[in-house]
N, C-alpha and C positions, 0 to 999 in steps of 0.2 A: 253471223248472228250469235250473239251470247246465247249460252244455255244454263246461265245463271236464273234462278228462279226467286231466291230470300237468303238476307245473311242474318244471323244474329253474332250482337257479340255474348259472350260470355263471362262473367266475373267467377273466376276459381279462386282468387284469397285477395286480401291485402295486406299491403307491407308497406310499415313503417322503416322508413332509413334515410340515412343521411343526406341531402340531396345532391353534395356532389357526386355520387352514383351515380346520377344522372344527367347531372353538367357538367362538364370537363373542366376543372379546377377552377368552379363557381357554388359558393351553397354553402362551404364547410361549415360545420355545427348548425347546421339549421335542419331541422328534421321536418321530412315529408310523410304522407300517408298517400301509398301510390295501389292504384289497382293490376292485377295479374289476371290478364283478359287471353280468350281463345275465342275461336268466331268456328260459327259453322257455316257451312256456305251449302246450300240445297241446291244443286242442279239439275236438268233434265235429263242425267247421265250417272247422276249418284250424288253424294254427300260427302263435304271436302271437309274435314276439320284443321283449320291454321294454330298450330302447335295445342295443348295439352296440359300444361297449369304443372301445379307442384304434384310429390310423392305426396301422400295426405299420410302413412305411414311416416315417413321420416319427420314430421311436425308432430304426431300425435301419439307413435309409441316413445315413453321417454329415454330408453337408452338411446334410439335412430339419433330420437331430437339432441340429444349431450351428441353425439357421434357428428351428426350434419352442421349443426347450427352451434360451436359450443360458444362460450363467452369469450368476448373477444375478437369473436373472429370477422368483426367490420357489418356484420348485417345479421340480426334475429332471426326466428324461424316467423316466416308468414302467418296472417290469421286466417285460416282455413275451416273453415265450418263445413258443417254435411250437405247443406244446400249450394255451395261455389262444388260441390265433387263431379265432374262433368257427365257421367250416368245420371244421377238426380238433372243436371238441365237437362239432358236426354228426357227421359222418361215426361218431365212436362211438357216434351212436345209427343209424346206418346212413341218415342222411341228409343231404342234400346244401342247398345254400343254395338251391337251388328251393323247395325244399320248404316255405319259410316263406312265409305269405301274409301277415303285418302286421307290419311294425315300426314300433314305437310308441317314440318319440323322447319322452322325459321330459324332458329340457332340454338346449339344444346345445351344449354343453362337451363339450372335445373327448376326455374318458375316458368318452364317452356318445354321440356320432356319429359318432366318430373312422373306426370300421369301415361307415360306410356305403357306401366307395369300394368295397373290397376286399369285399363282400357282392354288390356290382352287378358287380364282374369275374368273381366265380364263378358268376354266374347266376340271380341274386334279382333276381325281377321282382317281390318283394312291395310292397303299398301301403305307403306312406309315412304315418305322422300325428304331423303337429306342431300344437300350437297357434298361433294366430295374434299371441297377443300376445309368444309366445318368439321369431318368425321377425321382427316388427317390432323390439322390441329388441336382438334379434343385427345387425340390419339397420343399427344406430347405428354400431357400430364399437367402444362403449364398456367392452365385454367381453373383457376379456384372454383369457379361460377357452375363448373361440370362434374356434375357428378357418376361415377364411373356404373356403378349399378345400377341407374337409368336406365339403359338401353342394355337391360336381361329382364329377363322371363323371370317367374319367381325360383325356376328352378335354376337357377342361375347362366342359362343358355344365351347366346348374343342374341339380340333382336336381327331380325336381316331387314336391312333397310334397301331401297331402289335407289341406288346414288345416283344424282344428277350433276352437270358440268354445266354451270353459267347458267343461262337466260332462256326461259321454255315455255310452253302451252302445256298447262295443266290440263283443263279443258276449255273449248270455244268460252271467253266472257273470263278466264281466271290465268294473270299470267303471273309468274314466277319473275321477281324484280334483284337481281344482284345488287347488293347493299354492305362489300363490307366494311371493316369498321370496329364497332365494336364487339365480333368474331371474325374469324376469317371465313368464316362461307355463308354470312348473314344474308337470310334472303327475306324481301317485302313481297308484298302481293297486292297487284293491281283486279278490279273486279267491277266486272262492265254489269249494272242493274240493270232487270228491264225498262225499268222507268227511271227517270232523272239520273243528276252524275255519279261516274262511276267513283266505286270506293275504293282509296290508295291505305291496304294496311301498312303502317311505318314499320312494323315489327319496332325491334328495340336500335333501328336505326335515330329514329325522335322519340325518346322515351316523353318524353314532355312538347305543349305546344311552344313552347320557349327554345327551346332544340329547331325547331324550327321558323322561328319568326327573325330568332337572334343570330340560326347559326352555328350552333355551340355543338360542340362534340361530345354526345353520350361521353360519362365518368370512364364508364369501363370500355378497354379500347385492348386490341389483339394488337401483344408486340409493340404500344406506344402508339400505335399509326392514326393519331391523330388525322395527317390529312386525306386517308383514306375515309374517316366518319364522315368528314367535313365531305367531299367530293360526294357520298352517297345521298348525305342532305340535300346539297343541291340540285342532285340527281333527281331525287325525291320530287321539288318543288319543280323542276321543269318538264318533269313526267306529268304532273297535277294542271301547270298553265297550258301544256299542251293538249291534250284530253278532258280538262276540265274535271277532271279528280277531286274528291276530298280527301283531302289528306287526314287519317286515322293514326294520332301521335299512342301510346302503346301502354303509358304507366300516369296517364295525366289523371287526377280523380275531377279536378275540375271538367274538363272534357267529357271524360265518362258519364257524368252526371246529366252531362247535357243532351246524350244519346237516349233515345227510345228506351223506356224499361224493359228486360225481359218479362212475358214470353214476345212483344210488338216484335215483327220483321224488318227489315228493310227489304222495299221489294221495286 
């Protein structure tokens, strides 16, 4: 029996960018306006949060911002306002960044880790899970998309993360879905609601519902590996026809728009 109780998603910024970022050499010159979403998930066991949005420092003091995002370099800095800062949606449900006991790190790019500093200055002692083969790959260097001082403290200590291997039970109702692709230790999350079907986060396996209707392989891809995107796609979709899943694509605004407003649950 699930011991999921409510998810919400979260909006922590948006980004405007090219869309082939997000379709595999489909889009060029055509610019999107995509949302950078994290979900909470309330269980009867604790409070799951699915990755953590941007550094809201590295967009808003401006030397970070010339340092992270300078010109040139393929993608802007996000629009991040104080209300997308996930303590602020916290606090609208009358809770504080204590109060989360898991954060589950989908892949280390930094519209997806970015908030793990500023999580641990308000007071989130929550476990850490990343997988093993994302932490050894970020560990390259060869990833634009990762930023290296994410994952410290402000005092510049490592974060200690719970490394995981493959496919697992978070808790009863929330499983951990190997997806990779476009990283190598990309993981989704399947999430059995008490009531009606269960919700499939894509992560940034389908950044868009076109990613998945058409097929197409996220822009950005670990090492070329296009047919490993492609294989998590349809992984995706046959994980959804069999359980009856929604599938929850990651950066679509259209989509997003279509979801419940915060603070509504899905419950």
């Amino acid at each position: 029996m699930t011991q999921v109780r409510k998810v919400w998603p979260l909006l922590t910024a948006l980004h405007r960018y090219d869309k082939s970022i997000s379709t595999y050499q489909r889009g060029m010159g055509q610019m999107i306006d995509a949302p950078i979403l994290a979900y909470l998930i309330e269980t009867a066991n604790g409070r799951i949060l699915y990755d953590v949005g941007c550094d809201h420092a590295k967009i808003h003091d401006p030397v970070l911002r010339a340092r992270y995002y300078p010109e040139g370099a393929g993608f802007g800095a996000p629009d991040m306002r104080e209300e997308h800062r996930i303590p602020n949606h916290l606090a609208r449900l009358g809770l504080t960044p204590a109060d989360v006991d898991v954060i589950f790190i989908g892949h280390l790019h930094f519209d997806h880790a970015g908030g793990l500093k500023e999580l641990r200055r308000c007071g989130c002692g929550a476990e850490l899970h990343l997988q093993h083969d994302e932490w050894t790959a970020a560990c390259t260097g060869e990833d634009s998309a990762f930023f290296e001082d994410d994952v410290h403290d402000d005092a510049g200590a490592p974060l200690q993360f719970r490394m995981q291997r493959g496919e697992y039970t978070v808790v009863p109702g929330v499983q951990a879905v190997a997806t990779p692709g476009h990283t190598a230790g990309h993981m989704s999350m399947w999430i059995e609601l008490p009531k009606g079907p269960p919700i499939l986060l894509a992560g940034d396996a389908a950044d868009l519902q076109e990613n998945l209707d058409d097929e197409v392989a996220p822009g950005g891809l670990w090492q070329g590996r296009e047919d490993l995107a492609l294989a998590s796609i349809r992984k995706l979709k046959a994980l959804a026809s069999e359980t009856g899943a929604w599938i929850w694509p990651n950066h679509d605004l259209n989509f997003y728009r279509g979801l419940e407003p915060f603070p509504t649950p899905y419950i």
